[in-house]
C-alpha positions, 0 to 999 in steps of 0.5 A: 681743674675745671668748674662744674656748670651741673653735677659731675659723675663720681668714681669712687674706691676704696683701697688698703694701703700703709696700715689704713683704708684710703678712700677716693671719690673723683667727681667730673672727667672721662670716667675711663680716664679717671679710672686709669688715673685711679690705678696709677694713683693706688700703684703710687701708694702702694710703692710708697709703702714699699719704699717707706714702711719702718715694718717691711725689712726690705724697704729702702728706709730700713734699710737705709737705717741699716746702712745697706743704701745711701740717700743718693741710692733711694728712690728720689722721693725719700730725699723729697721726704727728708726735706720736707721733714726737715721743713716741719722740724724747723717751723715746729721748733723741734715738736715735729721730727722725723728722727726716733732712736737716732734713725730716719722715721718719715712715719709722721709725714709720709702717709699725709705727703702721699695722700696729697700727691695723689689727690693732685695727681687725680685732679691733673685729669681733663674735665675732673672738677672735685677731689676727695682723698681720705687716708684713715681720716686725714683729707685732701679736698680739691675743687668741688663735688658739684656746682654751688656745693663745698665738700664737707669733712665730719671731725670725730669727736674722740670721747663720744665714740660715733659723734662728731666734733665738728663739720668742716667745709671748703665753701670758697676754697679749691683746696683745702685739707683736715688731718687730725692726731690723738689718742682715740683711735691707735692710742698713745703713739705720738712721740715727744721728740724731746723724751723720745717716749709717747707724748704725755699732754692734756689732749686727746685730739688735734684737728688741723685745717690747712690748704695742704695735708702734708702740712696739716698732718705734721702741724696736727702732730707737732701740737699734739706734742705742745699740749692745748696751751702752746700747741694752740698758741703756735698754732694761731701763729701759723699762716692759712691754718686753723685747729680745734683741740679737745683736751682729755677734761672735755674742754674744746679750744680753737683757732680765731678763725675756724668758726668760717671753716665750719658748716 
């Protein structure tokens, strides 16, 4: 990815995909080229879905569950998944799983894994300077949108509909990722790995500022999970990441360093 010396132009587009919108905006390149690297990006999410969706009977995931496939006989990104989730679970201590009703469920980490490939993928293009890769409110922030300006991410507040929170910015970095869980948009969908039932904690929202959503989304989920107590205490021991929580009392807990991510 080169550095912009005056202001890129844009591609952007919007696409329904895995339950959600994803949203690009391409800054820089031959916009052809982008364009052709845009299609490819969107046909890899949609195969995503088909080959991880837990809702569609034929995917290899389900059917996997059903022992109709092998890992061996998947597609090899469904063992690339395993591996990462298996990653997650281990720095999580277990807060984070890819395991519901004793079945491989990669839902907590596929959609932030394959938003991330796809912003890398979009940035490999010659002369693109920026990447912004919004999968329904998780971000995967590359280069930037124009010279001397950072992109710059809102955070929803969850208990003032149409409010923000808080505006992140990548100013001085060339990646960086937002992705937030909670309770405010689809309700009480977290799992406690521990009960396997929905989650119950004093949180309404966890934001999670990482270089890499596919981390980012799955620590956002392990510290929900946690609670504000030990979801931010684990969370400041992690390396390159820092979180704002907001409890369901209106109380706002964060990292020691997110005040330099804000802006």
């Amino acid at each position: 990815m080169v550095e912009p010396t005056q202001a890129p132009a844009a591609v952007r587009r919007a696409e329904e995909v895995m339950g959600t919108v994803v949203s690009f905006d391409v800054r820089g390149g031959d916009p052809d080229a982008v364009r052709s690297a845009l299609e490819e990006a969107v046909a890899g999410l949609h195969r995503v879905d088909e080959v991880f969706s837990t809702y569609r009977d034929g995917s290899q995931i389900c059917r996997l569950a059903r022992g109709e496939l092998t890992i061996d006989e998947c597609d090899p990104e469904v063992t690339e998944v395993l591996d990462l989730g298996a990653e997650a679970e281990r720095v999580s201590e277990g807060w984070f799983s890819t395991t519901y009703e004793g079945r491989f469920d990669p839902t907590g980490i596929v959609k932030g894994w394959s938003v991330e490939r796809a912003a890398r993928r979009l940035a490999d293009v010659p002369g693109v300077t920026g990447v912004s890769v919004n999968g329904g409110g998780d971000v995967q922030l590359l280069g930037t949108p124009g010279p001397q300006r950072p992109w710059r991410v809102g955070v929803s507040d969850p208990l003032r509909p149409g409010g923000l929170a808080a505006v992140i910015s990548a100013a001085g970095l060339n990646e960086l990722a937002v992705a937030t869980s909670g309770t405010a948009e689809r309700g009480a969908h977290i799992v406690d790995p521990r009960t396997g039932r929905s989650a119950v904690t004093d949180l309404v929202a966890v934001t999670v500022v990482a270089p890499r959503l596919t981390w980012a989304d799955c620590w956002a989920t392990a510290a929900f999970a946690m609670g504000s107590r030990e979801g931010l205490t684990w969370l400041e021991s992690l390396p390159d990441v820092e979180a704002l929580l907001i409890t369901a009392g209106d109380e706002v807990r964060c990292t020691g360093g997110l005040a330099a991510r804000l802006g």
